[in-house]
N, C-alpha and C positions, 0 to 999 in steps of 0.2 A: 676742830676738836674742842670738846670743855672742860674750863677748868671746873667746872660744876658738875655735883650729879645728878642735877636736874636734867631730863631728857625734853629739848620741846622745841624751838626756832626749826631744826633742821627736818624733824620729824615728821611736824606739820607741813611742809613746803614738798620735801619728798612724799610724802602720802597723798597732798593733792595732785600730785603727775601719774604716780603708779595706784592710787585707789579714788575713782571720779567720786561724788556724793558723798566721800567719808566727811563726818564732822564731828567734833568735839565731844558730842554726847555717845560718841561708841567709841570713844576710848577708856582705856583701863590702864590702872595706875601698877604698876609691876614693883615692888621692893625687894630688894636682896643685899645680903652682908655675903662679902665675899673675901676671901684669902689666900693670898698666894699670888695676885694679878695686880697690875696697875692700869690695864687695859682694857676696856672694854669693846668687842664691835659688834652692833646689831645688826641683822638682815630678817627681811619679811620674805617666809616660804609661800611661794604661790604655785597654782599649778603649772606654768608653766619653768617659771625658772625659782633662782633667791635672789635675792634684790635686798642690797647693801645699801642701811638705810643711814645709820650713825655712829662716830666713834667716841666714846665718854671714857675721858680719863676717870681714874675710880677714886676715893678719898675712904676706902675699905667697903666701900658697901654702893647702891644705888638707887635712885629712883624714877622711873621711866614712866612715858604717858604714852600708850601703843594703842593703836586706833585697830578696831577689829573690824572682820570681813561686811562693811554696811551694814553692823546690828550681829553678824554671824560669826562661829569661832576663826582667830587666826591663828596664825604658826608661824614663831620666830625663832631665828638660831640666836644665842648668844655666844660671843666668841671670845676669848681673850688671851693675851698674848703671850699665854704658855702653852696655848695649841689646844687646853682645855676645852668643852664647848657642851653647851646646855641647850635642847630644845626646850620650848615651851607654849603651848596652845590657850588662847586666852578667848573668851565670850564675856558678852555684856555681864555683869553685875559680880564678875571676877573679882576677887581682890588678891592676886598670887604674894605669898611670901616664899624667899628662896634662902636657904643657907649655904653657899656653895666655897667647897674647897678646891680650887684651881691651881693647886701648888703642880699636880702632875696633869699629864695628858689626859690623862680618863680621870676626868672631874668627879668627886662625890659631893651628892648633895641631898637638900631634903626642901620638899616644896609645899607649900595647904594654902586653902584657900580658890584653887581652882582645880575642875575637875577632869580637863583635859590634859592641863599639866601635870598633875598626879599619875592620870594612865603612862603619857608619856615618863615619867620616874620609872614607873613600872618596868616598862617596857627595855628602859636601860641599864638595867641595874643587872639580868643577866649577859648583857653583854660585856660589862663593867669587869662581872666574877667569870666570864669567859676568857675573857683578855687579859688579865691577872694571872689566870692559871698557864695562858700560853705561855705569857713574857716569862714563867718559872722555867714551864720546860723547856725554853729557849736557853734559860740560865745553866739550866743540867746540859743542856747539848752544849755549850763551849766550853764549862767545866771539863768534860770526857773527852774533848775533842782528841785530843793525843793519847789516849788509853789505849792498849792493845786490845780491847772487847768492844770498841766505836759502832764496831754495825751490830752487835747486837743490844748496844743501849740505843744505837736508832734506831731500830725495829720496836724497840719497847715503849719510847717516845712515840712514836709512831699509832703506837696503839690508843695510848692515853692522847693524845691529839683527836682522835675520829671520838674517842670517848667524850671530850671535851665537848666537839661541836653537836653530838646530841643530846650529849645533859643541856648544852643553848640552847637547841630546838626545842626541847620539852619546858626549861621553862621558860621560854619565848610565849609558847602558845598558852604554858598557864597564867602567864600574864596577861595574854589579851582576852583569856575566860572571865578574870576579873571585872571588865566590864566591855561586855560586847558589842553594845553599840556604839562605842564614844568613836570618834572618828579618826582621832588618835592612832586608833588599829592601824591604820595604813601604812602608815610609817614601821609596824613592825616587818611587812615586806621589801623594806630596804634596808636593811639590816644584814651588816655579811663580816668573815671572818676570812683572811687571808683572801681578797678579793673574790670570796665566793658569797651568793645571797644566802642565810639561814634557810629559809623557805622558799621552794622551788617548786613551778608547775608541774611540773614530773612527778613529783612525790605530796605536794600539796596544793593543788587544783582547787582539790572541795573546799581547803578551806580561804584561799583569794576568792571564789564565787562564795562560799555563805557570808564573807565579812563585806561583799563590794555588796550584797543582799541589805544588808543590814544595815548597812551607812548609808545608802541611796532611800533606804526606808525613813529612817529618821533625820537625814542631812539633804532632804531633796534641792537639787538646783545648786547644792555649794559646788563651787569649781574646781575642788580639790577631790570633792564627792565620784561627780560627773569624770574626771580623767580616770580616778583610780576604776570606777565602771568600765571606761574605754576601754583600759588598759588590760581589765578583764577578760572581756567578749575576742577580744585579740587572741589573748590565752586560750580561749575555749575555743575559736576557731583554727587559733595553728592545732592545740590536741586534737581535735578532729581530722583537721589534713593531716596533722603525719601517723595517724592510724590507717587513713586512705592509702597513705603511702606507702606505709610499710605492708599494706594488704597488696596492693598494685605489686610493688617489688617482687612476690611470690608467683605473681602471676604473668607478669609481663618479662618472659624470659623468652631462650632462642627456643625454636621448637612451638613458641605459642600462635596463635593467631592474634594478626594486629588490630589494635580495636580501630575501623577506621570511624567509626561516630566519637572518637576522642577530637579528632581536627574539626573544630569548630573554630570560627572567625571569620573577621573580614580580611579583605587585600588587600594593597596600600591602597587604591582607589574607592574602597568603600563597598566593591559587590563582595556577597557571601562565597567564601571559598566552598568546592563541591568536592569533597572528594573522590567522586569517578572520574574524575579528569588526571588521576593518577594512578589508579588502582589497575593493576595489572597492563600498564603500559612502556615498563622498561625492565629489564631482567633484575634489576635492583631499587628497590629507592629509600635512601636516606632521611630520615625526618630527626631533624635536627633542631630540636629545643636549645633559643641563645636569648639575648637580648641587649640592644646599643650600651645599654650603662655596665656590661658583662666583660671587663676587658680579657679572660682566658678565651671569652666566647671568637671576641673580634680577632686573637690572633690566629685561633683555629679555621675563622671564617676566609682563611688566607690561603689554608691547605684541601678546604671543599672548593674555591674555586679553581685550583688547580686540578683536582679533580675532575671536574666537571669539564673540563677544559680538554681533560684527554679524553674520557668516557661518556659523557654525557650526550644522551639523544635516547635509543635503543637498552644499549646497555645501563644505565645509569641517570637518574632522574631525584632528585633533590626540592625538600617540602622544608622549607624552615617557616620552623614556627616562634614567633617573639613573647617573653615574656618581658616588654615592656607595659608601661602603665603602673609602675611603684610607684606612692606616696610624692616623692622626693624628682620627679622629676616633672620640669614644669609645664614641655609641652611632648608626652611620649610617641604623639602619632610623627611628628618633625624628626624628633629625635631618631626613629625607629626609622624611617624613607629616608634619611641621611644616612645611617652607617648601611645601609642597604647599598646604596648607588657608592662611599666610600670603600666599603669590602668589595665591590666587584662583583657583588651576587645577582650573578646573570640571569641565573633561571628563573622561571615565571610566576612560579608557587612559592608564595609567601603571603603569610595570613598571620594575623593576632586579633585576640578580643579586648589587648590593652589593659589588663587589668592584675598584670603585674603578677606576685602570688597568689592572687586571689584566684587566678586561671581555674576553670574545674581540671583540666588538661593534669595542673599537678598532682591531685591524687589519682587521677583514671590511668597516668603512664607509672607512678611513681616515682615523680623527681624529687630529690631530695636537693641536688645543687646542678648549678651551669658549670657547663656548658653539657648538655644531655643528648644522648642521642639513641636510635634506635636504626638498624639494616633489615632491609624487608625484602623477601623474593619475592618474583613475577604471582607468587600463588596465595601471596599473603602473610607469609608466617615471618616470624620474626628468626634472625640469622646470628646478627648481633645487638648484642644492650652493650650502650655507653663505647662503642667502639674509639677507637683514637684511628686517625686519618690513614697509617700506615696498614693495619689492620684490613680496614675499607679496601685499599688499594690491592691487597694481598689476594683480596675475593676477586676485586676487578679485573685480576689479571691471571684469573683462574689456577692460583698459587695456594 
């Protein structure tokens, strides 16, 4: 910690572990007069994580030397020890001045001098009058709390609450019309109020893809650019599966015909599964969508092979299919022929493409969660969706 508020030994030393190539000439000198704090902590946003870089006791104000992304803008929190805290995005030939009041938790302040920092001002200052307004009508709600008319001035709160969060949203977004390319923007999709985000793909798709458009145009190859794209195409890939889904859902009901070109994969051995090697050869068969990292799936996996155990040959015949191959697990074919031979899953049909949600399988059946299943007769049609074990057994036993 220093008693100075020159920012530089620690700065430098942490920047060369977390930023390789950075040097001295792509740093930028940041000043601020600040009040209400004697604490100051830095941390450098990256895109992977924030990364705590120095703590400067303060003497009212400060003066920092922040090295930016190899020549490209960066983004730092500042934090201080009234729980206050200031983002701020810095590029070469920056010079930011900050005047910041940290007497309360939602800090006000006023920045020039840089113009990712200013969007970023922007971008906080509805959230600042959103959260202001809440903490009031939080203040009405304790006030009343003992009134005889309590639920109807919670209903009224209530209302003024939803009014709140989209007076945010609108001027959230008329902040980021102020300047649309700065990359800044990104940072307004993390933005939330009572643990929920302002803007959601649900309701704003188009515009995560026009701002990830925009920033990948003029901020090509930044890292912060490039995630917030990833992060994108994710979005527009799940909105597309769960339109699949919700179309499949309609369709894939009792009464239907089973789609058998949805069973695609391999077996754990690696040959492609067929599916005539099932099709119309037991008076029932179960296809049972699970996967090893699914624990509802593994304890259900307990009650089909018991099943299988009393019906299985003629009567009863069983197709599980893995949606293993998520992101997050490191080896999912091991993984997936472990809890196979662990659950006891005798029978012989079992097949994945490994590829986790990304399966086409998910929008052809439409799954929306595990542990999923489908009951199909000797004729093809589907008997039951999503059945539970007991259900199965109820057909089995011609009940």
């Amino acid at each position: 910690m220093h008693k100075s508020s020159v920012w530089i030994p620690v700065v430098l030393a942490i920047s060369a572990l977390a930023l390789p190539g950075c040097s001295n000439s792509d740093e930028v000198t940041v000043v601020g007069k600040v009040e209400g704090a004697d604490t100051l902590y830095v941390s450098r946003v990256t895109a992977q994580k924030v990364v705590p870089m120095d703590t400067v006791v303060l003497t009212g104000g400060f003066k920092l030397d922040l090295p930016t992304d190899s020549g490209r803008v960066a983004f730092y929190n500042l934090r201080f020890n009234t729980q206050a805290s200031v983002r701020i995005g810095i590029a070469p030939g920056d010079a930011p001045v900050l005047d910041i009041d940290a007497r309360q938790y939602l800090a006000a302040y006023t920045v020039s001098g840089s113009a990712h920092s200013e969007q970023l001002a922007r971008l906080y200052a509805p959230l600042r009058r959103a959260m202001l307004d809440l903490d009031s009508l939080d203040q009405v709600n304790q006030l009343y709390r003992d009134s005889a008319n309590y639920s109807d001035i919670v209903n009224g709160l209530n209302i003024l609450f939803g009014q709140t969060l989209e007076r945010h949203r609108a001027q959230l977004i008329a902040a980021m019309n102020q300047d649309t390319a700065s990359l800044s923007n990104l940072f307004a999709f993390y933005q939330g109020i009572a643990q929920n985000n302002t803007l959601v793909p649900e309701r704003d798709l188009d515009l995560f893809v026009q701002t990830s458009r925009r920033i990948e145009r003029h901020y090509p190859g930044h890292p912060l650019a490039k995630r917030f794209h990833q992060d994108v195409r994710a979005l527009q890939t799940a909105a597309e599966r769960g339109k699949q889904v919700s179309a499949a859902q309609a369709k894939i009901v009792p009464g239907a015909a089973f789609p058998w070109s949805a069973l695609k994969g391999k077996k754990p051995d690696g040959s492609p599964f067929v599916s005539a090697a099932v099709q119309g050869k037991s008076d029932y068969l179960l296809v049972d969508v699970w996967a090893a990292w699914c624990p509802p799936c593994r304890a259900q996996n307990r009650a089909w092979a018991a099943l299988f155990a009393k019906y299985g040959g003629t009567r009863l015949q069983i197709v599980s299919y893995s949606l293993d191959g998520t992101p997050n697990q490191a080896n999912a074919q091991e993984e997936w022929i472990s809890a196979i031979q662990q659950d006891g899953l005798v029978w012989p049909h079992h097949l994945s493409a490994l590829q986790g949600w990304e399966d086409p399988v998910v929008g052809q059946l439409g799954i929306a969660s595990l542990p999923f299943g489908l009951l199909v007769d000797r004729s093809g049609t589907i008997v039951l969706r999503n059945p539970k074990p007991e259900e199965v057994a109820r057909v089995l036993a011609g009940k």
